[in-house]
C-alpha positions as CSV (number, residue, x, y, z in Angstrom):
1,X,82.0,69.0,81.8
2,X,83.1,72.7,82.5
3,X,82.0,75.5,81.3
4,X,83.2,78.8,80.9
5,X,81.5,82.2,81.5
6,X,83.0,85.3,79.8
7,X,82.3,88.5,82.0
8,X,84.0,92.1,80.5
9,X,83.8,95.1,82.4
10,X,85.1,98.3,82.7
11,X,84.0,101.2,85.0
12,X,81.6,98.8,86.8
13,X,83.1,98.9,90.5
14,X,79.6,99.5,92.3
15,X,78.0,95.9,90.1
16,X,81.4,93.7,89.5
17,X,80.9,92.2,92.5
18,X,77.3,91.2,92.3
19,X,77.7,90.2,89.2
20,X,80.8,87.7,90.1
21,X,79.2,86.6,92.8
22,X,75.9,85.2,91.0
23,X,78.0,83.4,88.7
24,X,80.4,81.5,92.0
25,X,76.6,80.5,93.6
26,X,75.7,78.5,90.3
27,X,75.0,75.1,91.3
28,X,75.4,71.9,89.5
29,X,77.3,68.7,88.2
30,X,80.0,70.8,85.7
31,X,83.2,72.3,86.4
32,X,82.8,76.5,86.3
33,X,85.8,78.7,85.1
34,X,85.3,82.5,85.1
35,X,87.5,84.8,82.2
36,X,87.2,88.6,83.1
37,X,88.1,90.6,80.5
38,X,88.7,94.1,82.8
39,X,89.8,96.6,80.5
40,X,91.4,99.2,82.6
41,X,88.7,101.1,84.6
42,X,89.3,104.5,85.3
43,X,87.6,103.4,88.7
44,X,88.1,100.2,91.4
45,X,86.5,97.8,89.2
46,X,90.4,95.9,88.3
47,X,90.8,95.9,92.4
48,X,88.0,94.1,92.9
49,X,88.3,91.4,90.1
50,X,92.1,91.2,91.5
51,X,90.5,90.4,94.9
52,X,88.0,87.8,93.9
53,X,90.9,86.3,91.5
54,X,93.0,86.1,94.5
55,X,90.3,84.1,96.4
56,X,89.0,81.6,93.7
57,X,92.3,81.3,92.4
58,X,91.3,77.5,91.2
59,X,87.9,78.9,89.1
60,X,88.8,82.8,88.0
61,X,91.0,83.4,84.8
62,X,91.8,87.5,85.3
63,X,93.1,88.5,81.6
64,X,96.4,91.1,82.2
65,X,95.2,94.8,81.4
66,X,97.9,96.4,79.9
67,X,95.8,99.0,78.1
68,X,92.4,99.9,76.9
69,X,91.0,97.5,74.5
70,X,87.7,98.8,73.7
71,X,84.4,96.3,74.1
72,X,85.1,94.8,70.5
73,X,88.8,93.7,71.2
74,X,88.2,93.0,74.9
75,X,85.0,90.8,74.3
76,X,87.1,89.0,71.4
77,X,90.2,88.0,74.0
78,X,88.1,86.6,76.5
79,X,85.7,84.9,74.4
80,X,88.8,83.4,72.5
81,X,90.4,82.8,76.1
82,X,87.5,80.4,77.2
83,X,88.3,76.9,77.3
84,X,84.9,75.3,78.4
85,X,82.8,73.0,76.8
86,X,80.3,75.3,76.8
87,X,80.1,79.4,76.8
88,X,78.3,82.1,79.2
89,X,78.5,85.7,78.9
90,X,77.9,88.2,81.4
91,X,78.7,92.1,81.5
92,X,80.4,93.2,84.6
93,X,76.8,95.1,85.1
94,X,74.8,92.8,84.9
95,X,74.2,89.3,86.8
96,X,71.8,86.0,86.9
97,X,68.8,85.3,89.5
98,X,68.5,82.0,89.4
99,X,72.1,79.2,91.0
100,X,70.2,76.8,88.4
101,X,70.6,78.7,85.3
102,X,73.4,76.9,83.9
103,X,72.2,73.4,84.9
104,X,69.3,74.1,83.5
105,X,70.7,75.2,79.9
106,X,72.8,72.3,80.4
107,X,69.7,69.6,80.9
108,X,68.0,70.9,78.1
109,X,71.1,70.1,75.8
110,X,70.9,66.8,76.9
111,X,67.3,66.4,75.7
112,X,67.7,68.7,72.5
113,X,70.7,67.5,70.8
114,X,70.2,69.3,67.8
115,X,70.5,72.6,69.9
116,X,73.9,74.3,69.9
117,X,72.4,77.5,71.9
118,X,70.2,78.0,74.5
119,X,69.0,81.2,76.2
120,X,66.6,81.4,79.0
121,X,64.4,84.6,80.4
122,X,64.7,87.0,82.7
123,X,64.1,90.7,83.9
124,X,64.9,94.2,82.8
125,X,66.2,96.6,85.6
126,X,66.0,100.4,84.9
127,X,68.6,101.8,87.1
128,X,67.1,105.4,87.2
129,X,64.0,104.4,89.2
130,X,65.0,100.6,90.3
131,X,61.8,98.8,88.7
132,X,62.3,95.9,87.8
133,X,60.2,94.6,84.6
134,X,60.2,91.1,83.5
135,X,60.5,89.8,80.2
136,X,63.8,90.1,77.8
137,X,64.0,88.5,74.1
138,X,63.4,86.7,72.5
139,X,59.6,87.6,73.0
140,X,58.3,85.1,70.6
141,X,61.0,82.0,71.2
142,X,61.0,80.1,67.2
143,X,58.9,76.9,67.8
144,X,62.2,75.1,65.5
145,X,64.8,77.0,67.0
146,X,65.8,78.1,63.7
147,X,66.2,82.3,64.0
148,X,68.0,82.6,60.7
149,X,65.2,84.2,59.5
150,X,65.1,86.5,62.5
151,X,68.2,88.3,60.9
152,X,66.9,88.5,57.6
153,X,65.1,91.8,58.7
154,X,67.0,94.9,58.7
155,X,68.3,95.6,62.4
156,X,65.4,93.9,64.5
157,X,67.8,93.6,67.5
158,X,69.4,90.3,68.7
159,X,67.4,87.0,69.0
160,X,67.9,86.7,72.9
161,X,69.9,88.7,75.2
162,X,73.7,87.9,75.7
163,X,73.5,87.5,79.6
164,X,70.9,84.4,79.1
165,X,73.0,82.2,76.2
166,X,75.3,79.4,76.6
167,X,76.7,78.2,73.7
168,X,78.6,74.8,72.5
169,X,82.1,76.2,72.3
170,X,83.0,73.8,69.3
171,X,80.2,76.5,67.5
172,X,82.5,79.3,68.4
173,X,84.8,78.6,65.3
174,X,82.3,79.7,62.9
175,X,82.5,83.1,64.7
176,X,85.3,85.4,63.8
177,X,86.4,87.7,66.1
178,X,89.5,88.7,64.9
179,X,87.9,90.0,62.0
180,X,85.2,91.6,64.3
181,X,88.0,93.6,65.8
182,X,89.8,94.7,62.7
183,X,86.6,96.3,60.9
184,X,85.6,97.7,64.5
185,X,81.8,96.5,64.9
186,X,80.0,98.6,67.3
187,X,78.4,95.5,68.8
188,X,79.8,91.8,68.6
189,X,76.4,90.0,69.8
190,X,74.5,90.9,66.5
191,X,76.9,89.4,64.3
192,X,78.3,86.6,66.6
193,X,74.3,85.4,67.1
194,X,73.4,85.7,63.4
195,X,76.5,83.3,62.4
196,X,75.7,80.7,65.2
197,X,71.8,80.9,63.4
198,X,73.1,79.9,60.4
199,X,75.3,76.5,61.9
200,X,72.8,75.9,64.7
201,X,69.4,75.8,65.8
202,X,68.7,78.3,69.8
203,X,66.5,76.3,72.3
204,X,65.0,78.1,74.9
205,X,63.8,77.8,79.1
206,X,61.4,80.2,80.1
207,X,63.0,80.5,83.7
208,X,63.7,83.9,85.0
209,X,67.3,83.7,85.4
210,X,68.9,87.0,84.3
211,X,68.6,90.6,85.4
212,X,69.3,92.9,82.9
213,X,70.6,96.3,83.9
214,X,68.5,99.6,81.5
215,X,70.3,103.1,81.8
216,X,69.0,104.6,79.0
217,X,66.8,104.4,76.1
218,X,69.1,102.8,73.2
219,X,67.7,102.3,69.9
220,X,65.1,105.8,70.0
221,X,64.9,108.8,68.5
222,X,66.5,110.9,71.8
223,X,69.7,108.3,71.2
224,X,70.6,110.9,68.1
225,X,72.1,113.5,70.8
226,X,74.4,110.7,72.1
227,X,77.9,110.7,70.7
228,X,79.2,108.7,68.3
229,X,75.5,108.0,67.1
230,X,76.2,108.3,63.4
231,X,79.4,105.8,63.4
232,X,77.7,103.7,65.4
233,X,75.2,103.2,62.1
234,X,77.8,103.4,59.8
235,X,79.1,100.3,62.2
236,X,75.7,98.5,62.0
237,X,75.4,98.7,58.3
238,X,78.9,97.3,58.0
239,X,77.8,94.6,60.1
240,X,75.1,94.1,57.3
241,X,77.6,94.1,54.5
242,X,80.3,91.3,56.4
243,X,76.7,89.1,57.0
244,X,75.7,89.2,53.7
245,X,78.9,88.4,52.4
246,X,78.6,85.2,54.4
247,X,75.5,84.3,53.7
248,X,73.8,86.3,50.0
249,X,71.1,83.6,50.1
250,X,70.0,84.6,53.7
251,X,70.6,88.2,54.9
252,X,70.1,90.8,51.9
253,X,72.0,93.6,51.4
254,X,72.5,96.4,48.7
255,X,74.6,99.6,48.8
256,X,71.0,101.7,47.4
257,X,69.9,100.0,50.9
258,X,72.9,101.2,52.9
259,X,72.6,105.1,51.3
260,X,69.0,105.1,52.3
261,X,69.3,103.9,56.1
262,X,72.8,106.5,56.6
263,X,70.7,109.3,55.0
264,X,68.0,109.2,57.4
265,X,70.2,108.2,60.7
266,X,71.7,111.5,59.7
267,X,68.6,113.5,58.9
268,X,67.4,112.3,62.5
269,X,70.5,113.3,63.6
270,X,69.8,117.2,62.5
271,X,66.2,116.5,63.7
272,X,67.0,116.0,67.2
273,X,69.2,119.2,67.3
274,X,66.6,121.2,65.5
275,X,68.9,121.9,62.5
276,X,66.5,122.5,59.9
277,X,68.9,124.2,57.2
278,X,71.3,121.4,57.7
279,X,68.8,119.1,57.4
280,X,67.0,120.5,54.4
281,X,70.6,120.2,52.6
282,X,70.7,117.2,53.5
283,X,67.3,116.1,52.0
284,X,68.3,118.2,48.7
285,X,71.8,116.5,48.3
286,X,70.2,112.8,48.3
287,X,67.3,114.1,46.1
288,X,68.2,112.5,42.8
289,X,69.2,109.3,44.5
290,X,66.6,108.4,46.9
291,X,63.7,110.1,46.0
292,X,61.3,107.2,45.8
293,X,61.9,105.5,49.1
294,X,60.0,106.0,52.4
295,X,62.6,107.8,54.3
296,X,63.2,110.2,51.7
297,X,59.5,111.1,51.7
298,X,59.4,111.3,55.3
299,X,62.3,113.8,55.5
300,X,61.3,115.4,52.5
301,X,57.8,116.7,53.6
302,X,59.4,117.5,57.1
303,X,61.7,120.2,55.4
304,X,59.5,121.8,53.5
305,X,59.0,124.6,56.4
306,X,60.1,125.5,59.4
307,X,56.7,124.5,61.0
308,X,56.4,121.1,59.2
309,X,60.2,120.6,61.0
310,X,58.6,121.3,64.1
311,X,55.5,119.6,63.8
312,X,57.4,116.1,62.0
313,X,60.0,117.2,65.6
314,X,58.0,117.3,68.3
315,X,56.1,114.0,66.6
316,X,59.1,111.8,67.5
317,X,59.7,113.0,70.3
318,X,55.9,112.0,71.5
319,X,56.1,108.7,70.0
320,X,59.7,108.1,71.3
321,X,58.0,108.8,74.8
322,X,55.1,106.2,74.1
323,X,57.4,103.7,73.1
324,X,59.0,103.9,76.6
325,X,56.2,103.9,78.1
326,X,54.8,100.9,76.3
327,X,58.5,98.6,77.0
328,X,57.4,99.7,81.4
């Protein structure tokens, strides 16, 4: 029995090493094999994989890095260059808690054969002050292990953290990453995770066997100053579109749908930089189109003055600050 634990990196010299490290101390009866995916750090982080590649020559598998990949087309090589029974992932920042982790995803397959997927707990660690929170998804495990109804919702987030799965590999055929690559997903565990929903059912252990590593606050209003925030939509509802392709009956989809979420991404976007003509121009451009849905409303009363801009402003911002709060 071996499995196969995919770690990708890049830029990560001060965790690589922890991280590599709590995969080599797993303990039990499987053969372990360890793909890194470095994809040419600007840093020491290839000189350090190099160095533990040299010295576990028998269990590490570096992949060459003859230029940058990008996360999409790096995570795709490795997963693709696993030859396990079973798959782990683990980002080159992140790392596991507990040497048992993997025998214990790999005694619950024994007793849940109709589970391809299992994930396990752990902790969250927020670099900027070093607490360490426990708890990670999914929050409310399914009783069935059948989450295909967790992606029927409209971007509610993966079922379970990457860092905790392991996964039959024999599953991994349903998963195209090729195709991943070539219409350039912003994130591969959304998609990969909703197609192994729909060929398999996700146990779960309770264990605390993963830490987690929290730099920023992704997913809330303040993420609209990052860049790249609106292609990285864009990206998601692509995502949408392939899954609903796949699977019409399960995961719905409509371009009406896809024109509503973009507009207000965008109208969040001019939000958070306090462009209120932009943003009024905005609201006035999508008038005819959208004016009965939610968002529209929303951005529609928040332009109709500079104050109400403000006011609707300063509003996210507070409950954007709650919400952080509340996940501490």
């Amino acid at each position: 029995m071996k499995i196969s634990v995919a770690v990708i990196t890049y830029n990560q010299e001060a965790t690589i090493a922890q991280t590599l490290d709590s995969i080599l101390c797993q303990k039990g009866t499987f053969e372990l094999e360890i793909v890194i995916g470095e994809d040419c750090s600007k840093d020491g982080t290839w000189y350090v994989c190099y160095e533990y590649a040299k010295r576990y020559p028998e269990i590490i598998v570096l992949l060459p890095n003859l230029n940058n990949l990008g996360i999409m087309a790096n995570f795709a090589r490795v997963m693709k260059a696993c030859t396990g029974d079973y798959v782990s992932i683990l980002a080159g920042d992140d790392y596991w808690c507990d040497e048992r982790k993997l025998q214990k995803q790999l005694d619950f397959f024994a007793q849940h054969a109709e589970c391809g997927v299992v994930c396990t707990n752990g902790f969250r660690l927020f670099v900027k002050s070093g607490k360490l929170v426990p708890g990670l998804p999914p929050y409310n495990p399914a009783p069935d292990g059948d989450v295909r109804r967790y992606y029927h919702n409209r971007f509610s987030g993966v079922y379970a953290m990457p860092l905790t799965l392991l996964i039959k590999r024999d599953l991994l055929q349903y998963v195209d990453f090729d195709e991943y690559v070539r219409r350039r997903f912003p994130v591969e565990d959304y998609p990969m995770q909703s197609v192994l929903a729909h060929h398999t059912r996700f146990g779960y252990v309770p264990d605390m066997t993963a830490v987690y590593r929290v730099y920023g606050e992704s997913a809330t209003f303040v993420s609209a100053k990052r860049p790249g925030y609106l292609d990285y939509h864009l990206g998601l509802v692509d995502i949408r579109r392939y899954l609903n392709a796949l699977f019409s009956d399960d995961v719905p989809f409509s371009e009406e749908w896809a024109e509503d979420y973009i507009f207000y991404k965008e109208f969040l976007l001019f939000l958070s930089s306090g462009k209120f003509s932009k943003a009024k121009t905005l609201v006035e451009e999508h008038r005819a189109s959208l004016r009965e849905t939610p968002h529209f409303k929303n951005a529609n009363k928040a332009t109709r003055s500079i104050a109400h801009f403000l006011a609707f402003r300063a509003y996210k911002w507070y409950k954007s600050a709650m919400d952080r709060h509340n996940r501490l």
